[in-house]
Backbone and ligand atoms as CSV (ligand in chain L), in Angstrom:
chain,resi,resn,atom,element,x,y,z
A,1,UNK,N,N,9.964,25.601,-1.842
A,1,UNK,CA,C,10.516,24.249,-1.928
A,1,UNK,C,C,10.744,23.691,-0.534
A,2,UNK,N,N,10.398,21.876,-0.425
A,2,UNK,CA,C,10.518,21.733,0.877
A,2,UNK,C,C,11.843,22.117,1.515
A,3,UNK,N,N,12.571,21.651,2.829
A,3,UNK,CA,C,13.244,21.900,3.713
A,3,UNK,C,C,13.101,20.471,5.151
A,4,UNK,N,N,14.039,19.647,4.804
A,4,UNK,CA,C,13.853,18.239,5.866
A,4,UNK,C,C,14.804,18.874,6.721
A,5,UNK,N,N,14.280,18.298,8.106
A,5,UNK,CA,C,14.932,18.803,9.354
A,5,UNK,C,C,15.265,17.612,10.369
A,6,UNK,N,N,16.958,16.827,10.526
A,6,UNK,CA,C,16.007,15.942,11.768
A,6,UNK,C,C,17.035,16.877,12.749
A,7,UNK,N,N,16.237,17.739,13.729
A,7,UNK,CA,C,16.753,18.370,15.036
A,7,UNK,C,C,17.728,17.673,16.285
A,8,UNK,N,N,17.517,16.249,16.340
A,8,UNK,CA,C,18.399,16.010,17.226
A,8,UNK,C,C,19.925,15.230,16.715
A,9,UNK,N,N,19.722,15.725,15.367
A,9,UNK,CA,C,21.204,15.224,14.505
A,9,UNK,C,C,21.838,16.541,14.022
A,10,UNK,N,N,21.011,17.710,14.325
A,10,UNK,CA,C,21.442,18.859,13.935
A,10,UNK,C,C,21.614,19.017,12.368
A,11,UNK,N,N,20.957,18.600,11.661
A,11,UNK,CA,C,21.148,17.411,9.737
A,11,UNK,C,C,19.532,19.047,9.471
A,12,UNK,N,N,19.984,19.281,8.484
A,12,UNK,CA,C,19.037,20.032,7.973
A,12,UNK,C,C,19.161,19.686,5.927
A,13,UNK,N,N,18.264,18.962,5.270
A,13,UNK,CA,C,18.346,18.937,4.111
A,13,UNK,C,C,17.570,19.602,3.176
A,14,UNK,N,N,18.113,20.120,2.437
A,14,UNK,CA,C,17.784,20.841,0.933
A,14,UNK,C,C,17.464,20.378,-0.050
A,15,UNK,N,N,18.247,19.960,-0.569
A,15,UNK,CA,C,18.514,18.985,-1.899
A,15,UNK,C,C,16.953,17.976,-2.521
A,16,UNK,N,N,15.931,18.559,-2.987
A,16,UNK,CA,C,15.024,18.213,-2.973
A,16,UNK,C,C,15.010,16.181,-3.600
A,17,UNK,N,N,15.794,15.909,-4.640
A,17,UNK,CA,C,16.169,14.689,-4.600
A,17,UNK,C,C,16.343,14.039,-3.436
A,18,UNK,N,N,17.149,14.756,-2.495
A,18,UNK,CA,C,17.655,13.612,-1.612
A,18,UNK,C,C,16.743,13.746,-0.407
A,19,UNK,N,N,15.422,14.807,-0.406
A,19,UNK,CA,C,14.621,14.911,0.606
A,19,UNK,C,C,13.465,13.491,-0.092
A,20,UNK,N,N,13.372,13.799,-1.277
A,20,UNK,CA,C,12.327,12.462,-1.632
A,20,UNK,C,C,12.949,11.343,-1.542
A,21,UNK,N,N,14.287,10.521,-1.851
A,21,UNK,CA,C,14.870,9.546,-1.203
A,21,UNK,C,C,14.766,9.129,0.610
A,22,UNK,N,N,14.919,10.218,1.041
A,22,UNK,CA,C,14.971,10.249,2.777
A,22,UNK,C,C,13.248,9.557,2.859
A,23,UNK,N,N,12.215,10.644,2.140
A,23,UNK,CA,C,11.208,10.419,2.505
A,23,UNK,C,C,10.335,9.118,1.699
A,24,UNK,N,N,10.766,9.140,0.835
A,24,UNK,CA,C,10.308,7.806,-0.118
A,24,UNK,C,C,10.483,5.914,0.964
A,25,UNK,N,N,12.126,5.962,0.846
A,25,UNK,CA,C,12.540,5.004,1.493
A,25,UNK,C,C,11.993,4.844,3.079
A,26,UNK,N,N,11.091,5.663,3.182
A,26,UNK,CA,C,10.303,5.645,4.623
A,26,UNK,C,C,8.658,4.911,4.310
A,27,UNK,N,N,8.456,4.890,3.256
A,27,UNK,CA,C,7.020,4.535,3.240
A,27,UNK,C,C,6.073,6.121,3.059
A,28,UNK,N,N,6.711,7.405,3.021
A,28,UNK,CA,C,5.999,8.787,2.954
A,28,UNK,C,C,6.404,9.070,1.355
A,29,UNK,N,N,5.210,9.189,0.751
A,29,UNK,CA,C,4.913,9.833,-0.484
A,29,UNK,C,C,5.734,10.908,-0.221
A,30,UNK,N,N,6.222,11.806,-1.541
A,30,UNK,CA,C,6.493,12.938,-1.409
A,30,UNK,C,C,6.699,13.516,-3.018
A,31,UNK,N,N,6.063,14.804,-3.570
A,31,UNK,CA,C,6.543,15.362,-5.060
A,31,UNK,C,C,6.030,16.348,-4.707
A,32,UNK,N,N,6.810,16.781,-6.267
A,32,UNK,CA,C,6.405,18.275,-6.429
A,32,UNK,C,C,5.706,18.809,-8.135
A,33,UNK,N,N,4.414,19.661,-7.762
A,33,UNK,CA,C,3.699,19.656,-9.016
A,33,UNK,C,C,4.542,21.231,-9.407
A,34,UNK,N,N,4.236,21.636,-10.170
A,34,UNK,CA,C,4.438,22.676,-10.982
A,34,UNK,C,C,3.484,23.262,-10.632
A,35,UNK,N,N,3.661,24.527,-9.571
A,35,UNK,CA,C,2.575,25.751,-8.955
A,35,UNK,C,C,2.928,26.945,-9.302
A,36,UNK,N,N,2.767,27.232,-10.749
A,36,UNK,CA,C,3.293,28.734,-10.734
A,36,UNK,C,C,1.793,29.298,-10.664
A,37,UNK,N,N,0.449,29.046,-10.730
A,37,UNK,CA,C,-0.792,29.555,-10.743
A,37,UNK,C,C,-1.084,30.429,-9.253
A,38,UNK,N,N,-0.879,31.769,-9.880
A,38,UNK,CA,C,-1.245,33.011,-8.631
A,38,UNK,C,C,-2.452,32.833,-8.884
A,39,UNK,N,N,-2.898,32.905,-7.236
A,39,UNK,CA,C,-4.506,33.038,-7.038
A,39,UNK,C,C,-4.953,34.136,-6.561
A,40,UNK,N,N,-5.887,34.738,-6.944
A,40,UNK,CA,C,-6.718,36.542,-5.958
A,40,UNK,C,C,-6.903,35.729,-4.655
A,41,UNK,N,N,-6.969,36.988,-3.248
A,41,UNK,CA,C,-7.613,35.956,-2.314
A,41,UNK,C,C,-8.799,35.520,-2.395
A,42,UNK,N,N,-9.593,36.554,-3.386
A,42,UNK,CA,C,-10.753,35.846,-3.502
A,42,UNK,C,C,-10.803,34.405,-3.894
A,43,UNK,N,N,-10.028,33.657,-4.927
A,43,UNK,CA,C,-10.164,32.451,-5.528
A,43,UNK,C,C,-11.000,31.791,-4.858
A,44,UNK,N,N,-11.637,31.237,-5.516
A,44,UNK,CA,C,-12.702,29.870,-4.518
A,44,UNK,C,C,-12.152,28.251,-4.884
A,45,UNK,N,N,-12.724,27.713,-4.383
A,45,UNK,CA,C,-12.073,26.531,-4.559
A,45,UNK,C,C,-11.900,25.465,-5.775
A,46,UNK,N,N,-13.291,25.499,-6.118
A,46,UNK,CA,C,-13.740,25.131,-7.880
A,46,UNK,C,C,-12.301,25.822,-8.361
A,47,UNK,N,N,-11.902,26.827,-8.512
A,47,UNK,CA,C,-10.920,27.855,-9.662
A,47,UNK,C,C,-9.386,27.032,-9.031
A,48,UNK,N,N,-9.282,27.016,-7.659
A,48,UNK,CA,C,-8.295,26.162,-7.419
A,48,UNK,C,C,-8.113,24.426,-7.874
A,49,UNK,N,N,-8.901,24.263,-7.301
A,49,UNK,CA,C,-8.885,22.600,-8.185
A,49,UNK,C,C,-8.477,22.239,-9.344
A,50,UNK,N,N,-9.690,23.286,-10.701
A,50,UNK,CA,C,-9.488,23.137,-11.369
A,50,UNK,C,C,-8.360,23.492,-12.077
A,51,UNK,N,N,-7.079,24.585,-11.538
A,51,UNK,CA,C,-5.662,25.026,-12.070
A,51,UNK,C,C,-5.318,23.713,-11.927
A,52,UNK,N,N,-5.050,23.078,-10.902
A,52,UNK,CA,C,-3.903,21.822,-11.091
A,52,UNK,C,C,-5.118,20.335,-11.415
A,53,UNK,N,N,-6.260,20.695,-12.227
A,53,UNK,CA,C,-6.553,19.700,-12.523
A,53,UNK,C,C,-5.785,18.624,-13.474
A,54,UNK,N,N,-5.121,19.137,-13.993
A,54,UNK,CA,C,-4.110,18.290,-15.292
A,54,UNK,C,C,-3.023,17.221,-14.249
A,55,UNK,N,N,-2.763,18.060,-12.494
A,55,UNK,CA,C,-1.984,16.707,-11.978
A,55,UNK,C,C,-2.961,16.062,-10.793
A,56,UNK,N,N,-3.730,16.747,-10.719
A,56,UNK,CA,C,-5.100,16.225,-9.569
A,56,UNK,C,C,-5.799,14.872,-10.143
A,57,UNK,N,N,-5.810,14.772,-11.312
A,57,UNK,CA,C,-6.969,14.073,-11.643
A,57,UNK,C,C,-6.480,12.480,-11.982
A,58,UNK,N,N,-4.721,12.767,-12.497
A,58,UNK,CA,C,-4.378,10.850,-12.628
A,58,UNK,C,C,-3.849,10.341,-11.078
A,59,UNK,N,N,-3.148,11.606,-10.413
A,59,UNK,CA,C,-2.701,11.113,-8.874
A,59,UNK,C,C,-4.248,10.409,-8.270
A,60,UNK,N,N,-5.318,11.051,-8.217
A,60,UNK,CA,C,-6.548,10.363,-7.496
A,60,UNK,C,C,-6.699,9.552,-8.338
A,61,UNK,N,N,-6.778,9.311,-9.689
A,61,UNK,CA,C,-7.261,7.872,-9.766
A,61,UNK,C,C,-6.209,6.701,-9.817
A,62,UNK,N,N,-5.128,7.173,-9.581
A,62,UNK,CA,C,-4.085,5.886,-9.399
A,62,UNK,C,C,-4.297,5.496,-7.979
A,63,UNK,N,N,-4.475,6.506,-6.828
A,63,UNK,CA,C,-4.755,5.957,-6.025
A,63,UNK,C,C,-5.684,5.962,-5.199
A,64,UNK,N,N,-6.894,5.943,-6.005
A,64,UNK,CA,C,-8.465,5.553,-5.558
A,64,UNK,C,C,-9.051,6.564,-4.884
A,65,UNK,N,N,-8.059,7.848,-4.970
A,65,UNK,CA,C,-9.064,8.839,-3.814
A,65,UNK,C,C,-9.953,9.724,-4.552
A,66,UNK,N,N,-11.027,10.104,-3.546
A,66,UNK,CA,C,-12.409,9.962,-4.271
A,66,UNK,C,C,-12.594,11.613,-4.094
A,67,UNK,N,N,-12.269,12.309,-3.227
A,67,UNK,CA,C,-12.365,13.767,-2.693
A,67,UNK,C,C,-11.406,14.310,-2.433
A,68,UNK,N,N,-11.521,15.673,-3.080
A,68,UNK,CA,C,-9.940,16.780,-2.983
A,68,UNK,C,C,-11.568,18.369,-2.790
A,69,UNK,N,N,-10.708,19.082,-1.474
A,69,UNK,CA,C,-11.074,20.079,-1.691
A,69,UNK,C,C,-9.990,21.161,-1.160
A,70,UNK,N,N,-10.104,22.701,-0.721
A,70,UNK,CA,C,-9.205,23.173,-0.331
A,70,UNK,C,C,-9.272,24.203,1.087
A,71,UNK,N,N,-8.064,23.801,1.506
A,71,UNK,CA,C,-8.329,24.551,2.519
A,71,UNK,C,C,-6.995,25.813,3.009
A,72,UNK,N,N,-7.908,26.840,3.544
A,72,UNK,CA,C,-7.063,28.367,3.397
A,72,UNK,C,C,-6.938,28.866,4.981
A,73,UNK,N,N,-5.577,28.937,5.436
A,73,UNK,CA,C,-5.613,29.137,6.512
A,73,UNK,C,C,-4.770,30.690,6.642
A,74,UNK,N,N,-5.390,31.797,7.459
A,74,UNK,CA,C,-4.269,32.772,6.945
A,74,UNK,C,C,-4.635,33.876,8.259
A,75,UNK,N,N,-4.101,34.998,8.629
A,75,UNK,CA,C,-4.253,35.547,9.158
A,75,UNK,C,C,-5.142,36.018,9.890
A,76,UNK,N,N,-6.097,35.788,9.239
A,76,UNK,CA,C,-7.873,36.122,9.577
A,76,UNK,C,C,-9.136,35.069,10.030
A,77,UNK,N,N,-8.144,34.029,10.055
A,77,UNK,CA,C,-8.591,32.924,10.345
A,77,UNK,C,C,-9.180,32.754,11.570
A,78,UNK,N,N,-10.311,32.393,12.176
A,78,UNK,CA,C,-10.701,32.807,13.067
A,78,UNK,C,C,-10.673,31.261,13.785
A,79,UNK,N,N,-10.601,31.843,15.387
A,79,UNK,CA,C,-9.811,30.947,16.164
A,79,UNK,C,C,-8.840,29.911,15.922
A,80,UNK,N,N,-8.332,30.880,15.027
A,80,UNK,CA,C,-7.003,29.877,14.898
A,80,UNK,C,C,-6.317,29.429,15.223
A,81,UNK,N,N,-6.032,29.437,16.917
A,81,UNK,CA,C,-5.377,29.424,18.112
A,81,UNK,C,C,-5.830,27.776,18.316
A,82,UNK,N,N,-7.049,27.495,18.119
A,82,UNK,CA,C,-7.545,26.261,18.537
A,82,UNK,C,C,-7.469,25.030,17.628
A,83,UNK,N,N,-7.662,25.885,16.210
A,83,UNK,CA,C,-7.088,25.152,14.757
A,83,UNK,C,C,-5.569,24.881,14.793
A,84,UNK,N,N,-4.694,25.747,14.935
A,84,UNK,CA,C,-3.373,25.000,15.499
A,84,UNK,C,C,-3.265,24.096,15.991
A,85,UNK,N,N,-3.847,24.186,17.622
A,85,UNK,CA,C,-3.934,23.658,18.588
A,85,UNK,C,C,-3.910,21.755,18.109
A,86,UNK,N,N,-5.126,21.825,17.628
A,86,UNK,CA,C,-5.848,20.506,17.243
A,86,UNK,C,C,-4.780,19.349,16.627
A,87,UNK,N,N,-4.158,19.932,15.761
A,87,UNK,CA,C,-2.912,19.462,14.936
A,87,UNK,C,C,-1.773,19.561,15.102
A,88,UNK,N,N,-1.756,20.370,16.406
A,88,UNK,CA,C,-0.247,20.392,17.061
A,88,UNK,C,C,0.189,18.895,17.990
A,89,UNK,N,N,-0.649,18.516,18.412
A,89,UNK,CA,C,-0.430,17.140,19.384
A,89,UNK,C,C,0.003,16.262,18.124
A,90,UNK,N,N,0.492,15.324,18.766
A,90,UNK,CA,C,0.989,14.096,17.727
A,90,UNK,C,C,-0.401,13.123,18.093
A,91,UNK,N,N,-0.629,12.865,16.859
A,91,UNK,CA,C,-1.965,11.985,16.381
A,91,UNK,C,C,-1.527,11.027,15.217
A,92,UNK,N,N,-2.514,9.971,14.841
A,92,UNK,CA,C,-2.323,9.395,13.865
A,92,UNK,C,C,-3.507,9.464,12.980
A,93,UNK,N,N,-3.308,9.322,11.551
A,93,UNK,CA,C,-5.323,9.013,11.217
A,93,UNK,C,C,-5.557,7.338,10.506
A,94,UNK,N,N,-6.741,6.844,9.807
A,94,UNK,CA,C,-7.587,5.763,9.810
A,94,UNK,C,C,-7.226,6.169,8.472
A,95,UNK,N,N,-6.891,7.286,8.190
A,95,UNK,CA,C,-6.328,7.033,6.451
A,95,UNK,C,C,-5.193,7.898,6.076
A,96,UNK,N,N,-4.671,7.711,4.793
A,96,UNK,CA,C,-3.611,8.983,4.452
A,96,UNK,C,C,-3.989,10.477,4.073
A,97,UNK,N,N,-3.154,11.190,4.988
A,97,UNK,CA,C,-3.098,12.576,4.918
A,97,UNK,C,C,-2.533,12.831,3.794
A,98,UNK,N,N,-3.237,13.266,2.794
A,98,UNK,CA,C,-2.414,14.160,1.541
A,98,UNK,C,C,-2.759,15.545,1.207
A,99,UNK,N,N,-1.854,16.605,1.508
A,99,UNK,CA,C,-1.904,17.432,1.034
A,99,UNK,C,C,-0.850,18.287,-0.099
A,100,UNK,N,N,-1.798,18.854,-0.849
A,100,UNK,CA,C,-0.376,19.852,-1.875
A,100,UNK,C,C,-0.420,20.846,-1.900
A,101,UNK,N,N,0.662,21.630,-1.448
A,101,UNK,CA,C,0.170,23.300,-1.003
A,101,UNK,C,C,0.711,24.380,-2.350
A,102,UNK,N,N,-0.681,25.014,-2.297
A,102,UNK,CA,C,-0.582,25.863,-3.340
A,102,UNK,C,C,-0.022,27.487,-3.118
A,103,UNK,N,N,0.061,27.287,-1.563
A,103,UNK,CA,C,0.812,28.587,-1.883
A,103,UNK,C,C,1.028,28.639,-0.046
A,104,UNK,N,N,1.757,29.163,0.428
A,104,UNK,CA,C,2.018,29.643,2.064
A,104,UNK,C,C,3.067,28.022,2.585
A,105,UNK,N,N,2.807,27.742,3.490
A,105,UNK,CA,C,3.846,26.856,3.696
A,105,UNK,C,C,3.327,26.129,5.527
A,106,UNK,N,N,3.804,24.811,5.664
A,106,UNK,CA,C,3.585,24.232,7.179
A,106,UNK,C,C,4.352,23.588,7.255
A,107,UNK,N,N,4.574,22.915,8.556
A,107,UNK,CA,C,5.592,22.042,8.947
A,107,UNK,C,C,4.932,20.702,9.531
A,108,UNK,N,N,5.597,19.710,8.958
A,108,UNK,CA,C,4.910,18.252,9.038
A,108,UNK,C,C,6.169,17.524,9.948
A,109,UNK,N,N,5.513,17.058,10.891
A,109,UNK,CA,C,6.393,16.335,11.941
A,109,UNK,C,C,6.364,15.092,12.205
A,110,UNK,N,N,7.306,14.013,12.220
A,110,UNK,CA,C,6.898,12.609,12.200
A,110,UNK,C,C,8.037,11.774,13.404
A,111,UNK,N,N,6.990,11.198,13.961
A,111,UNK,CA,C,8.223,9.962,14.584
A,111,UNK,C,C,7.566,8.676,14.310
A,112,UNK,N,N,8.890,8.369,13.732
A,112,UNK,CA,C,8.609,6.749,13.603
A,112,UNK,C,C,9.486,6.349,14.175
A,113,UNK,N,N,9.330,4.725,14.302
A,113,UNK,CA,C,9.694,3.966,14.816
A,113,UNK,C,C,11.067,4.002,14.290
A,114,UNK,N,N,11.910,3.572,16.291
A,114,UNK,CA,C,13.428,3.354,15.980
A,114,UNK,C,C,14.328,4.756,14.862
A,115,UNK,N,N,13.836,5.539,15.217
A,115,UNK,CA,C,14.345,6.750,14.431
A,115,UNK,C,C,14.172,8.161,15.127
A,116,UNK,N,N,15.311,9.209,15.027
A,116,UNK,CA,C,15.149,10.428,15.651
A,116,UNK,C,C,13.873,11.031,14.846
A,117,UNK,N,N,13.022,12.104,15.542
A,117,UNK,CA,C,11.970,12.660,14.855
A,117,UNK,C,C,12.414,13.333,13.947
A,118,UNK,N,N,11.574,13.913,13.017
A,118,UNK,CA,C,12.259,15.196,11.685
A,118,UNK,C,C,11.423,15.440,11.442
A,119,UNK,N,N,11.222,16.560,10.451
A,119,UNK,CA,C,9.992,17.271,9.887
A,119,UNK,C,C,10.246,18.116,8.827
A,120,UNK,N,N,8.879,18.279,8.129
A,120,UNK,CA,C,9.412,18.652,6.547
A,120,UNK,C,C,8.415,19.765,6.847
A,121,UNK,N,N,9.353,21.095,5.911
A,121,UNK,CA,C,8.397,22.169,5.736
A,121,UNK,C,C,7.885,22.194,4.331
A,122,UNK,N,N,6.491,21.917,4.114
A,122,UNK,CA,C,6.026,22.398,3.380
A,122,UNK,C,C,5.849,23.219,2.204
A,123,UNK,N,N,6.035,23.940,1.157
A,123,UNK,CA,C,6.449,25.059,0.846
A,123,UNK,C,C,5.554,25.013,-0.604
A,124,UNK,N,N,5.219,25.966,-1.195
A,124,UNK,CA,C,4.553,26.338,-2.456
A,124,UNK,C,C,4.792,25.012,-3.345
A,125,UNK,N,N,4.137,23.825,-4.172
A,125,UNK,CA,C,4.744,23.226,-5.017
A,125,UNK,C,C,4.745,21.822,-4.533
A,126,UNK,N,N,4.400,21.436,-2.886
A,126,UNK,CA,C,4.880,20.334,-2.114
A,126,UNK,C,C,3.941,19.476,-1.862
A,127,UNK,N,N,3.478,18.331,-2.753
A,127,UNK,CA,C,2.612,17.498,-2.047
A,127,UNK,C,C,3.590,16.346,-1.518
A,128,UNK,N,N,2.455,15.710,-0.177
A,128,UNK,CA,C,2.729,15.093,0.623
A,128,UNK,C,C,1.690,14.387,1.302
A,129,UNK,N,N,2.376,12.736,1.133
A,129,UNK,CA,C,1.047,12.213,1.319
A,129,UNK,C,C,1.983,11.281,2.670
A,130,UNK,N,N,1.111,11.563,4.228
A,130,UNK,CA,C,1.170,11.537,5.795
A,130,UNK,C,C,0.451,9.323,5.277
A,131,UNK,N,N,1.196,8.437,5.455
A,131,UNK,CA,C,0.370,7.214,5.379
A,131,UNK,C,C,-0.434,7.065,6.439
A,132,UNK,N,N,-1.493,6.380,6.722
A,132,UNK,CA,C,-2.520,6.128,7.863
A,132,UNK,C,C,-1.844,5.475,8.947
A,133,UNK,N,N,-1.971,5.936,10.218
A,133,UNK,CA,C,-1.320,4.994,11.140
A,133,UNK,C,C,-0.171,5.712,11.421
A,134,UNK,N,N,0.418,6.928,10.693
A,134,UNK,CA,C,1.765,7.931,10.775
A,134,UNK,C,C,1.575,8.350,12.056
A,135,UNK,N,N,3.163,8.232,13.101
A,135,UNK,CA,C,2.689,9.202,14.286
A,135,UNK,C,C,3.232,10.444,13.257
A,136,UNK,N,N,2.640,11.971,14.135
A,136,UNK,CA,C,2.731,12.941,13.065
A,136,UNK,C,C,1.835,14.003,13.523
A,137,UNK,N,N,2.616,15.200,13.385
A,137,UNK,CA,C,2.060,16.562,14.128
A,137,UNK,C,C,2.343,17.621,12.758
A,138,UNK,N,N,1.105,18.593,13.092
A,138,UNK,CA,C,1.159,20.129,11.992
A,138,UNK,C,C,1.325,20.957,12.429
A,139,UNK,N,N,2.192,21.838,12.228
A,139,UNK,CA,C,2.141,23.634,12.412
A,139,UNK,C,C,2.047,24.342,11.696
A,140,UNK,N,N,1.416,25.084,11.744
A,140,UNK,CA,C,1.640,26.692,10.312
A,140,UNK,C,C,1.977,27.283,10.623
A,141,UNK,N,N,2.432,27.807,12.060
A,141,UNK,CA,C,2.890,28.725,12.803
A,141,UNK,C,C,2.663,28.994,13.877
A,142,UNK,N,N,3.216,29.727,14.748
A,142,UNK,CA,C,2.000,30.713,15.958
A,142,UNK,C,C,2.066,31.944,15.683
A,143,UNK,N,N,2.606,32.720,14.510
A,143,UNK,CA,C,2.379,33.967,13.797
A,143,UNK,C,C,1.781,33.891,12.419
A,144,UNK,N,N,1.030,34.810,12.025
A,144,UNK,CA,C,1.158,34.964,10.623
A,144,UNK,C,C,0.768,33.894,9.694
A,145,UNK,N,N,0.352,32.777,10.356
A,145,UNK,CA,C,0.269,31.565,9.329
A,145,UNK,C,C,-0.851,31.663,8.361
A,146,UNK,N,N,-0.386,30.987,7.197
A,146,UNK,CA,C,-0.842,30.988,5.799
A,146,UNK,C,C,-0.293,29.974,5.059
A,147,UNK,N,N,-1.534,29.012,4.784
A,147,UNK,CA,C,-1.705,27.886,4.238
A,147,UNK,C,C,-2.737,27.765,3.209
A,148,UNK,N,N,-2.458,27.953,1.734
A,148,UNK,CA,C,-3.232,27.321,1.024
A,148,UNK,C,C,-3.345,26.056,0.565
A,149,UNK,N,N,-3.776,24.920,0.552
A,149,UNK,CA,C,-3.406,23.645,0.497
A,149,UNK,C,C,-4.660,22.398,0.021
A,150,UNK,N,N,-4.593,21.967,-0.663
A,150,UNK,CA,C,-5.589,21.417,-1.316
A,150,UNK,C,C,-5.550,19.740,-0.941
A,151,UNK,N,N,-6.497,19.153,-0.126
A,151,UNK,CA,C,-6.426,17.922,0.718
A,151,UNK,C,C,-7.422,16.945,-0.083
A,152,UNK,N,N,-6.993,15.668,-0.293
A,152,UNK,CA,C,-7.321,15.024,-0.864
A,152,UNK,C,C,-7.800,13.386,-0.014
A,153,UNK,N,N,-8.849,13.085,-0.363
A,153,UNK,CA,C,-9.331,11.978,0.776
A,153,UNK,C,C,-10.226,10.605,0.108
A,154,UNK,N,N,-9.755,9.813,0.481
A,154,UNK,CA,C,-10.693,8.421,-0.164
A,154,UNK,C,C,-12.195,8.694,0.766
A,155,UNK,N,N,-11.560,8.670,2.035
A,155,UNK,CA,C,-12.777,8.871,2.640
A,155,UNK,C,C,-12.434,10.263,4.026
A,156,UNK,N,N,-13.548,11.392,4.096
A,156,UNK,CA,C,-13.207,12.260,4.893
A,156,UNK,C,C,-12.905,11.679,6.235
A,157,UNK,N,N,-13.831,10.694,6.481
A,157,UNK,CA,C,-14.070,10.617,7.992
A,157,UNK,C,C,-12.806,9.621,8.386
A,158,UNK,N,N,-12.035,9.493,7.889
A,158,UNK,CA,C,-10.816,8.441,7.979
A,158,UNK,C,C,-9.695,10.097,8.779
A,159,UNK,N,N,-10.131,11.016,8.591
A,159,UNK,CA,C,-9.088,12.096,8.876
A,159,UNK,C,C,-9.764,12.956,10.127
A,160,UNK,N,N,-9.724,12.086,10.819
A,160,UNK,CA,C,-9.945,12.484,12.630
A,160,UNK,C,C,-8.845,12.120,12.937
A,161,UNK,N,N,-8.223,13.125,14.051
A,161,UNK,CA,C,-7.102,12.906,14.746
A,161,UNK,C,C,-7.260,11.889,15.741
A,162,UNK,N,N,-6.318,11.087,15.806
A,162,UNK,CA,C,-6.540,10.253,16.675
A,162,UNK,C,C,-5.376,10.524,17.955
A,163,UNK,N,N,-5.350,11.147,18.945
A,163,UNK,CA,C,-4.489,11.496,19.668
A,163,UNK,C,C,-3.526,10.417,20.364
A,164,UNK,N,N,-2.143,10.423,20.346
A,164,UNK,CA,C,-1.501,9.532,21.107
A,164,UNK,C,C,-0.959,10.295,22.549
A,165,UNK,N,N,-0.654,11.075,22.668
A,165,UNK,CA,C,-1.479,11.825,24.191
A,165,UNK,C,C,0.464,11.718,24.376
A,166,UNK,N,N,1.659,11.432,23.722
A,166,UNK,CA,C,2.719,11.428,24.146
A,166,UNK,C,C,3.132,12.580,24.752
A,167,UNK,N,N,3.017,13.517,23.959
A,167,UNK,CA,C,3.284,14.916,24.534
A,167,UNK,C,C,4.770,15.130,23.890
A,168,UNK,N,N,5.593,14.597,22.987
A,168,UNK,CA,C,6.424,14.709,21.887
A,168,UNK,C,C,6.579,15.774,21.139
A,169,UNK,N,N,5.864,16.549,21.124
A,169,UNK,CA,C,5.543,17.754,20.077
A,169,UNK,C,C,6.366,18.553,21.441
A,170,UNK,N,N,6.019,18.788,22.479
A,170,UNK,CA,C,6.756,19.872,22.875
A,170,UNK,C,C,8.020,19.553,23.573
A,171,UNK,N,N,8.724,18.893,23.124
A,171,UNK,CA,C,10.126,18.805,23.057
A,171,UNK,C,C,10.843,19.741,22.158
A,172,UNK,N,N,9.972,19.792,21.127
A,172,UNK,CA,C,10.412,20.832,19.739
A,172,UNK,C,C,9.793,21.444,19.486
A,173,UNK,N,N,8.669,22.937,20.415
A,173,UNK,CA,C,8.328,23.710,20.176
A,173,UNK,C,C,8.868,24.829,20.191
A,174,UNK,N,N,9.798,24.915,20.601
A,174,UNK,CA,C,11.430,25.790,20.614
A,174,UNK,C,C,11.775,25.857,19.033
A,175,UNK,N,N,11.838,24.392,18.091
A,175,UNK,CA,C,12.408,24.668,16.509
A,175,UNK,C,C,12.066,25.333,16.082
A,176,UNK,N,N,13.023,25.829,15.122
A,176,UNK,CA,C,13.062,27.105,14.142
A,176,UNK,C,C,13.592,26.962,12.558
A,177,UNK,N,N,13.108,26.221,11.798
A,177,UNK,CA,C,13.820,26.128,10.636
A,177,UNK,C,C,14.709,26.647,10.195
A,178,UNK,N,N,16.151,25.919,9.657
A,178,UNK,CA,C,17.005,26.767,8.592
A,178,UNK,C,C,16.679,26.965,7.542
A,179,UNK,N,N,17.025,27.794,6.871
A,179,UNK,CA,C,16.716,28.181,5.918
A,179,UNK,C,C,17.453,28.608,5.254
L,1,FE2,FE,FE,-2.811,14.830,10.786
């Protein structure tokens, strides 16, 4: 279950209601599907899709998105150092980031305007849809990370990072979630 953080208020929230209020009243999508579906690591992606096809299929057509596939990030992941990397800078994209993670967990970081930064962790159960134009940084970790997460897109090529070169992210590469 998620976990909202804003770090320079020292404010750490739980309360999954009042994390979708926080995040709603911002213009950021935020729910939670029903993920009790264990996957082998083998699972492929077809077998993933199709478990949460029953909430995959009215969310995309209410809101026009045309492509969902999945993506598995985990220990073995190779150069993953650079896959971090990529999504660690604060960027924006040309469309909305939605993802719903089916199992492992990340941390989604946002500054907006006129507001301290915060960031939501991710967690089994958590979709989250990043609007286009979001400033906004990813981590899975720098240990151990494991992300199963199933990304959904009107159009792929709208989800290039677009770098804002602030250098914001490492103010809070020190955070550590409560938990
Ligand atoms: Fe992004």
């Amino acid at each position: 279950m998620a976990i909202l953080s804003i770090p320079d208020l020292n404010k750490t929230i739980h309360d999954v209601s009042e994390i979708r209020h926080f995040l709603n009243t911002r213009g950021i999508f935020f729910d939670q599907w029903q993920a009790d579906v264990v996957f082998e690591d083998s699972a492929n992606q077809e077998e993933i899709l199709k478990a949460y096809e029953s909430s995959l299929t009215p969310f995309m057509n209410s809101g026009g998105y045309q492509t969902a596939d999945v993506i598995t990030i985990n220990k073995l992941t190779e150069n993953y150092e650079a896959i971090r990397n990529k999504f660690l800078a604060e960027h924006t994209h040309s469309e909305d980031e939605i993802r719903f993670f089916v199992d492992g967990e990340g941390l989604f970081w946002f500054n907006l305007e006129n507001e301290p930064v915060f960031n939501l962790l991710c967690e089994k159960g958590d979709l989250i849809s990043v609007p286009e134009g979001t400033k906004h940084w990813f981590d899975a970790g720098e240990t151990n990370p494991f992300v199963k997460a199933i990304r959904i897109f009107i159009d792929m090529s709208g989800w290039i990072p677009d770098y804002t070169g602030s250098g914001l992210e490492g103010r809070f590469a020190e955070f550590r979630v409560e938990r």
